[in-house]
N, C-alpha and C positions, 0 to 999 in steps of 0.2 A: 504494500500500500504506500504511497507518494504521500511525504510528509511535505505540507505547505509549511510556510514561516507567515505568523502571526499578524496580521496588520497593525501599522502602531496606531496606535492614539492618540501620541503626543501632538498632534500637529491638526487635530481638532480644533476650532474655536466652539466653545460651548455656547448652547444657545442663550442662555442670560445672557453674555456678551453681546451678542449678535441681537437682542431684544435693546440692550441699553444702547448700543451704536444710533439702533437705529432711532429710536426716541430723542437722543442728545442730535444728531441730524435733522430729524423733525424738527425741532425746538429752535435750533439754528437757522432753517430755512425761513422757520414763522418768524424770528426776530428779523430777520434781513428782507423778507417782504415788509411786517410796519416799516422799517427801517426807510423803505425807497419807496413807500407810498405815501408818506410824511412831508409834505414840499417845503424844501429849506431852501436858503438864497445861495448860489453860486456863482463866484468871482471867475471874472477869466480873460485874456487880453488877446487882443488881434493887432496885426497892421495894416495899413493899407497906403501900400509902396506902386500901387495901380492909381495913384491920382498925386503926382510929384508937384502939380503944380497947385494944387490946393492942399497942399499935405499939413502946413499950420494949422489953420480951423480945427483940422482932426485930432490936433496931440493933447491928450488928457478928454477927450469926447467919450461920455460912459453913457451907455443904452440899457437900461432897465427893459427885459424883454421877457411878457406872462405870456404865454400862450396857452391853450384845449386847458379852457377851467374847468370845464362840463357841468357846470352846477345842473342838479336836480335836487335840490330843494332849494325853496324861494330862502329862508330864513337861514337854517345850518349853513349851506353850503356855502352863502353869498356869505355869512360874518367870517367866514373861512378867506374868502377869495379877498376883501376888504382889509383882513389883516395882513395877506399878502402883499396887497397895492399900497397900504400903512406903511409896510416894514420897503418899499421903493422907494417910494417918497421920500423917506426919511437920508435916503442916500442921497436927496437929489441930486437925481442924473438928469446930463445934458437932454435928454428926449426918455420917454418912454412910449413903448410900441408894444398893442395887443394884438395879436396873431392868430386869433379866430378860434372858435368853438366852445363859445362860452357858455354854453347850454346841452345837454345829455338830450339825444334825441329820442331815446326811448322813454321818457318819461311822460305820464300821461296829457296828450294834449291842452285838458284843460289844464294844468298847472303852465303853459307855457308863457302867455302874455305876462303872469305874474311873475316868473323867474329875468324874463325880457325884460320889464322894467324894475324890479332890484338892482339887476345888473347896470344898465342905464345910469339909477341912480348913485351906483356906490362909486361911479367915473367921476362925483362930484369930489372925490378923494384927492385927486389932479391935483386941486388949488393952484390952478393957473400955470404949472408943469405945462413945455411943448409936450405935444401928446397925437399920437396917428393910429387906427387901429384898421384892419381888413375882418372880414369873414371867414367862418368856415364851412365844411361839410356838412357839419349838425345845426349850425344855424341856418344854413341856407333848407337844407332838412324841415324847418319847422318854420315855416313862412318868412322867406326871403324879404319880401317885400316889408313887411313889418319891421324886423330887424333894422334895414334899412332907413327906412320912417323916423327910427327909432332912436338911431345912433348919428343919423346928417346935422344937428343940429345940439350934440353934445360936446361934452368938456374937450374929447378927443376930436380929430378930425376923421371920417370915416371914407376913406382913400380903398373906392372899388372900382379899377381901371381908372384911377387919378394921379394927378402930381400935382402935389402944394408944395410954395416955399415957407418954412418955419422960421422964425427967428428965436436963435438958443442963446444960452448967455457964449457961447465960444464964436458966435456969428451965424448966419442964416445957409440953409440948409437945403437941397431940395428931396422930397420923398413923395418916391411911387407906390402904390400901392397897385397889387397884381391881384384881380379876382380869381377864388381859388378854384384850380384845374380838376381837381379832385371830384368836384361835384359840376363841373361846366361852364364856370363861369370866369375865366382868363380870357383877355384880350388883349393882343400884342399894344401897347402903348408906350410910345416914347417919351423923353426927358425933354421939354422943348427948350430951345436956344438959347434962354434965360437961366437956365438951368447951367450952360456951359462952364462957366465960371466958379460953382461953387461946390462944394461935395455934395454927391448923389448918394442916396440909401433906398433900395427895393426894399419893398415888403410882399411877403404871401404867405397863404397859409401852408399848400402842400408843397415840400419842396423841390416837385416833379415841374413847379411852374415856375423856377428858378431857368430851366434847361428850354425854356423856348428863345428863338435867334432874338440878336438884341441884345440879352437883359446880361449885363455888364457889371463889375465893381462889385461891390457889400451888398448881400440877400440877404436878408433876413427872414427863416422859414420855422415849422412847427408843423402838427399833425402827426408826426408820425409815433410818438413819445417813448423814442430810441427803441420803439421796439416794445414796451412795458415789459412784457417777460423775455429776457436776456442772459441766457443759460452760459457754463462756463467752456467755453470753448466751440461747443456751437452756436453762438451768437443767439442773436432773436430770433424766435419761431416767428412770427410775421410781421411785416412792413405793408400797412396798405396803403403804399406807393408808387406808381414806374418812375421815382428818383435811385438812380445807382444805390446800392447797398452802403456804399462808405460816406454816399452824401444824404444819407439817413437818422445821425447823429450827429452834432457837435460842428468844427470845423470843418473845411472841403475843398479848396483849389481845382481851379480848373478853367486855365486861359482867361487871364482877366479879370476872374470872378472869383470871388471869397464868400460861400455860402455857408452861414451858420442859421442849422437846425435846432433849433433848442428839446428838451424831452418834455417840453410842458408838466404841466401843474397837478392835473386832474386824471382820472381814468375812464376807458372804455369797455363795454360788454363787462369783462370780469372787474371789479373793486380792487385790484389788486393790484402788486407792479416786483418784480423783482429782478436783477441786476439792472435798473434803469429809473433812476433815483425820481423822485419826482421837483422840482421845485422851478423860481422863478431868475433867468441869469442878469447878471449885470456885467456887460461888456467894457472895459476900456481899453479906447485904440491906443496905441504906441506909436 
């Protein structure tokens, strides 16, 4: 009879182990989702060495930039988003710019005019801050036209397929604003000749409508909110984007153009966010 040798044992991991792994793992992943779904303010610096002959005006220029607040509720949500636009304010920067989505569109219709005008009113926060804002998906989602109504004749300026010039305390400005691609409503629109002279800044919401011919210099984009779930090493499970993957996040070069996408404030479909922080950035150029 054929004598086997024993199998060891030592090299078992016991399942109590393998019970407590996986809980201290759990426990981890649940604190680093609060963690990135908590909107904090982050610092971050650019240049822009694409406009040499206006490059003064630019040096020490800080862009306070909210984007996708998604508020669904009229009351919580907004003293949330309000304490965000507090905590900008408080930096004042050269301009601040909102980047569209400032309302969850699955929420129920009737609650929409009221979350519209919260929103509206808590812009009264500005105290006379330059201020520019665009649309988004979710607002264009939930009666475009209202929205619009809504916000033409607020503290911000609301720039959809516009360009106004600002005057900042660094000197005057010009900004376009790009209706967001995402949902239909981008149109090619130029910087007109007034414009030549002084530093340009796009705005849009998706940053797929940074990449139409033209749009030149500093983007400034949001929507896609880096992804919300941001696994480690395989990046974000989805981008509902056609912007390149890399011009999805954060910084982005590319012939002329310096597109920052910010990860916005807020969340969609799931309440939740993990590797992809939530909060509101504040830019300064160099």
């Amino acid at each position: 009879m054929p004598i086997y040798p024993k199998k060891s044992a030592g090299h078992k991991i016991p399942k109590m182990l393998w019970w407590t792994l996986a809980i201290l793992g759990s426990v981890l992943v649940a604190l680093l989702t609060i963690k990135a779904t908590r909107p904090v303010e982050q610092q971050k610096q650019l240049s822009v060495s694409f406009y040499p002959e206006v490059l003064q005006p630019w040096q020490g220029f800080r862009i306070a930039v909210l984007s996708d607040v998604h508020l669904a509720n009229a009351e919580k949500d907004v003293d949330r988003f309000k304490m965000l636009l507090a905590q900008a304010v408080t930096e004042q920067p050269s301009l601040v710019v909102l980047l569209g989505d400032y309302i969850d569109s699955s929420t129920d219709p009737d609650t929409h005019d009221g979350i519209r005008d919260s929103f509206t009113k808590a812009l009264a926060l500005l105290d006379g801050l330059p201020a520019a804002l665009v649309l988004g998906n979710h607002d264009s989602w939930t009666d475009y036209d209202k929205w619009v109504a809504a916000l033409s004749t607020g503290q911000a300026h609301l720039l959809e397929n516009k360009v106004v010039t600002l005057d900042t305390a660094q000197g005057s400005i010009c900004v376009r604003g790009i209706g967001d691609s995402f949902s239909g409503h981008n149109k090619a629109i130029a910087f007109p000749v007034d414009c030549d002279a002084l530093p340009k800044l796009t705005l849009t919401h998706d940053p797929a409508g940074a990449l139409q011919p033209g749009i030149e210099g500093l983007v400034l984009a949001g929507h896609t909110h880096c992804g919300q779930i941001s696994l480690p090493l395989l990046g974000a499970l989805w981008i509902p984007s056609n912007a390149p993957r890399e011009a999805s996040c954060g910084f982005w070069k590319n012939e002329g153009q310096v597109l920052f996408t910010s990860g916005g404030i807020g969340t969609s479909i799931l309440p939740l966010r993990f590797g992809a922080q939530a909060g509101w950035d504040l830019l300064t150029i160099k």
